[in-house]
C-alpha positions as CSV (number, residue, x, y, z in Angstrom):
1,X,266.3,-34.8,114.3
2,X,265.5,-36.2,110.7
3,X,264.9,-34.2,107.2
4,X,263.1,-35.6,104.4
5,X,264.0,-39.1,106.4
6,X,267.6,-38.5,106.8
7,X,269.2,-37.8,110.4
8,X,270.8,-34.4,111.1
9,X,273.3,-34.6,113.9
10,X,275.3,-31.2,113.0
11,X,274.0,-27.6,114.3
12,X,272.7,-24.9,112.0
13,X,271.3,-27.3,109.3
14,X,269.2,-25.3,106.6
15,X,266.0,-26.2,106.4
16,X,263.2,-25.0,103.9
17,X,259.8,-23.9,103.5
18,X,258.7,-28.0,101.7
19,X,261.1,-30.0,104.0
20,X,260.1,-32.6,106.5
21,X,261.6,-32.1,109.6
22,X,260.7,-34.5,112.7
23,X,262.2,-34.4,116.1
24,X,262.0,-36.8,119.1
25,X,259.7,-38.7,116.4
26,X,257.0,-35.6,116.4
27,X,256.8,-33.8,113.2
28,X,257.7,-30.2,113.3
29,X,255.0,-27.8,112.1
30,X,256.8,-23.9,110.7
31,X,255.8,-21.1,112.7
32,X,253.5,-19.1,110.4
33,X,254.9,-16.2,108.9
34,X,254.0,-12.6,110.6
35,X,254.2,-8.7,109.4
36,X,254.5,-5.5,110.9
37,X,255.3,-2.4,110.6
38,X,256.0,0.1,113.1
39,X,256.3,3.4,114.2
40,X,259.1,3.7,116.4
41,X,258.9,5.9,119.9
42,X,262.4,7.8,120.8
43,X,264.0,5.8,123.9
44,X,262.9,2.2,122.0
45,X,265.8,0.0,121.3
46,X,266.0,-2.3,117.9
47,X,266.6,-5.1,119.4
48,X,264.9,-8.7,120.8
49,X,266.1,-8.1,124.6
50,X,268.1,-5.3,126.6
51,X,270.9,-6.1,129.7
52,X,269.7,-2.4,130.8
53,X,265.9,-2.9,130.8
54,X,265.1,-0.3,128.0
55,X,261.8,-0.5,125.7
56,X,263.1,-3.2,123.3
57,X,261.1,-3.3,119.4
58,X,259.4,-6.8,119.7
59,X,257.8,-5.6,123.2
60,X,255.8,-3.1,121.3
61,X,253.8,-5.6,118.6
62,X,251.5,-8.1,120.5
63,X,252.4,-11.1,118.8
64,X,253.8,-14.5,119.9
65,X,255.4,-15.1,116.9
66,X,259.4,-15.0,117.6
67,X,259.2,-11.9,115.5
68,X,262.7,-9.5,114.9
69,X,263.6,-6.1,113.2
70,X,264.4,-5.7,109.6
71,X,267.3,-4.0,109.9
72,X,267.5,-1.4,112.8
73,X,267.2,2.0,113.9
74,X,269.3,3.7,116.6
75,X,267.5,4.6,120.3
76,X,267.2,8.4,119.4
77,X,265.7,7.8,116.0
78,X,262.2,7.8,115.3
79,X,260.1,6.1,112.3
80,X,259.4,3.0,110.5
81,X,260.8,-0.5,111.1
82,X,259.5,-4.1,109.9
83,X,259.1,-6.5,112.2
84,X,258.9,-10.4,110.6
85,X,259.6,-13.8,111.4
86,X,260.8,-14.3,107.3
87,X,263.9,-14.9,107.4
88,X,264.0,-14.6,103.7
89,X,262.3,-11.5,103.0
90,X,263.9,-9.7,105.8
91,X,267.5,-10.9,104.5
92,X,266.5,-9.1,101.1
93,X,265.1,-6.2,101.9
94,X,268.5,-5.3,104.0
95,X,270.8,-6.2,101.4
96,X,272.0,-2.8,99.9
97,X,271.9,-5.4,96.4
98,X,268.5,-4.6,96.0
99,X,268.3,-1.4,96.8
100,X,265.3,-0.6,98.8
101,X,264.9,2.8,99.8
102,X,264.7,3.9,103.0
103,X,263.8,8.0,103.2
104,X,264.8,9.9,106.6
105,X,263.6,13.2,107.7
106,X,266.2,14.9,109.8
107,X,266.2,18.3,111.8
108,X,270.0,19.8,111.6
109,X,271.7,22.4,113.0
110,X,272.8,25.1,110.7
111,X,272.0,26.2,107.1
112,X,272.5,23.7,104.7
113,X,273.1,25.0,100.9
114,X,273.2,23.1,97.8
115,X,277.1,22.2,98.0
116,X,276.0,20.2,101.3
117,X,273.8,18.7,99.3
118,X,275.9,17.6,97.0
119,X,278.0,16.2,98.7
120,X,275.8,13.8,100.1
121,X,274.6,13.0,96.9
122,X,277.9,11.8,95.9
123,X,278.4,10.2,99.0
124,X,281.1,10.5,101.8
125,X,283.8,9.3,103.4
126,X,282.7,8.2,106.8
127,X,285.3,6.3,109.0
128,X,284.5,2.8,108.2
129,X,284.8,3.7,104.1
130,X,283.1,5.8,101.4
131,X,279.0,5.5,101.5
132,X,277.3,5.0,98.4
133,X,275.2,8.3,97.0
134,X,272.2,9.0,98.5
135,X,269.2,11.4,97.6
136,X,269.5,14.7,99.1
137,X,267.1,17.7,99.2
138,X,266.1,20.3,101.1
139,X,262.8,20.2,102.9
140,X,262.4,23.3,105.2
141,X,264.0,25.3,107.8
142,X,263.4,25.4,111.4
143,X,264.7,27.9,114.4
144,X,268.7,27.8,114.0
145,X,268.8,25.2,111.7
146,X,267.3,23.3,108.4
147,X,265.7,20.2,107.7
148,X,266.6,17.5,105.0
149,X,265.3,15.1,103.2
150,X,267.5,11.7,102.7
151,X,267.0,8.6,100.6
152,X,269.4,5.5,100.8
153,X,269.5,2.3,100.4
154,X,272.5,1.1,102.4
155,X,271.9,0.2,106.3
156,X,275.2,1.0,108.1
157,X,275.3,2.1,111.9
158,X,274.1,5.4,112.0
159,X,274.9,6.4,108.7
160,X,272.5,9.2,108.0
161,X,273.2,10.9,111.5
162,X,277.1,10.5,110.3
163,X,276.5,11.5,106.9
164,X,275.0,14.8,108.1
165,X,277.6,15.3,110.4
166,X,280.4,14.8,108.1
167,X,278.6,17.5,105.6
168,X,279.0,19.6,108.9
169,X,275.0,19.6,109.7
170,X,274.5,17.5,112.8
171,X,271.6,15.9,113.8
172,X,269.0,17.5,116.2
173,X,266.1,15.4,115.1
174,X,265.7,12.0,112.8
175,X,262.5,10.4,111.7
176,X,262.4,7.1,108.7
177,X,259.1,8.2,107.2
178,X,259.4,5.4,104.6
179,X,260.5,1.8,104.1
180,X,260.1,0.7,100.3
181,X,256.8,1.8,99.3
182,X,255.6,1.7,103.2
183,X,254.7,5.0,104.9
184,X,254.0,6.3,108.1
185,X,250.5,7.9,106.7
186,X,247.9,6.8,109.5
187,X,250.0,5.5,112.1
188,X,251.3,7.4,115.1
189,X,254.8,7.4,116.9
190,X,254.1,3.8,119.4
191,X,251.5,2.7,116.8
192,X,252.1,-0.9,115.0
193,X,249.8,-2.3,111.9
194,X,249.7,-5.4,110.5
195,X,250.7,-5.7,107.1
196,X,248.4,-7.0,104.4
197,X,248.3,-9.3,101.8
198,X,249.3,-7.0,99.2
199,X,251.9,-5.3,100.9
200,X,253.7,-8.4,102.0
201,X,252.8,-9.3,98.0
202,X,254.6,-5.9,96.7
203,X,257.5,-6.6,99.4
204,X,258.2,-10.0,97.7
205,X,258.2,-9.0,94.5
206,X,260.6,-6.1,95.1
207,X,263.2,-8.1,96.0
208,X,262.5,-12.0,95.5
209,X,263.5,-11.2,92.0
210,X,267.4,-11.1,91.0
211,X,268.2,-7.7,89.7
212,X,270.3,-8.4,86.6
């Protein structure tokens, strides 16, 4: 393999958008860039490929673009999830650096009060290390229990099922109804969209720009 003329014998060489690249003396054309944004179905995993045969997230976009999650959501968890084959962009829009937000609507047992709340606004101390604050608020009841509204910008395992839990409201239900400025307006649980021009534009500029 040869970039820009020069021979590349070690693995993992980085390669941009303007470089040459030729291999076995054929020029190597970049895959054109894809976007998608999905609703997730319950039971789907966020993942490429399964050992156990589950749903995975790239079965449910038709594409043949070696498309993969931005970031991911657990089985159980409904909502919105970008699917790309930007390396780039999807790098950035994960980093907690740039803070995108990323706003959960979750069913809990129990009656949740303002010093719940609170605490989740300051953020908790979770077995793997304090999270950062997050946006709290309550948005409803339901039989036996409440529902809350969460906004963070961090992407550990789990974390809004375990910040819940930690406040002493577990999870019953969980649903990302926004990524960034993305919503789930329109689409339905299974569904998958395209994104356009200026969304792809509005994701760029988000977080292609160093935050000072």
């Amino acid at each position: 393999m040869s970039v820009n003329g020069r021979a590349v014998t070690k693995p993992g060489a980085t390669v941009g958008s303007a470089d040459v690249v030729y291999f076995d003396g054929r020029p190597v054309e970049p895959e054109p860039l894809e976007y998608y944004l999905l609703n997730k179905a319950a039971g789907v995993v966020s993942s490429v490929s399964d050992p156990q045969g589950r749903p995975t997230i790239t079965s449910q976009v038709k594409s043949r673009a070696r498309l993969f999650p931005v970031g991911r959501l657990d089985q159980a968890t409904t909502g919105l999830i970008i699917l790309t084959n930007d390396g780039a962009l999807a790098h950035r829009l994960m980093h907690p650096h740039f803070e995108v937000d990323k706003v959960y609507v979750a069913e809990v047992e129990g009656t949740v009060r303002e010093p719940e709340l609170e605490k989740l606004r300051q953020g908790l101390e979770l077995e793997d290390g304090p999270t950062a604050p997050a946006g709290a608020r309550l948005a409803g009841r339901h039989a036996g229990g409440s529902i809350v509204e969460m906004i963070i910008h961090q992407g550990r395992k789990r974390q809004v099922r375990r910040m819940l839990a930690a406040a002493g409201h577990p999870v019953i239900r969980l649903h990302r109804k926004r990524y960034a400025m993305l919503t789930d307006e329109g689409l339905a649980t299974g569904q998958s969209r395209r994104l356009s021009e200026e969304e792809v534009e509005a994701l760029q500029k988000l977080v292609m720009t160093e935050k000072p």
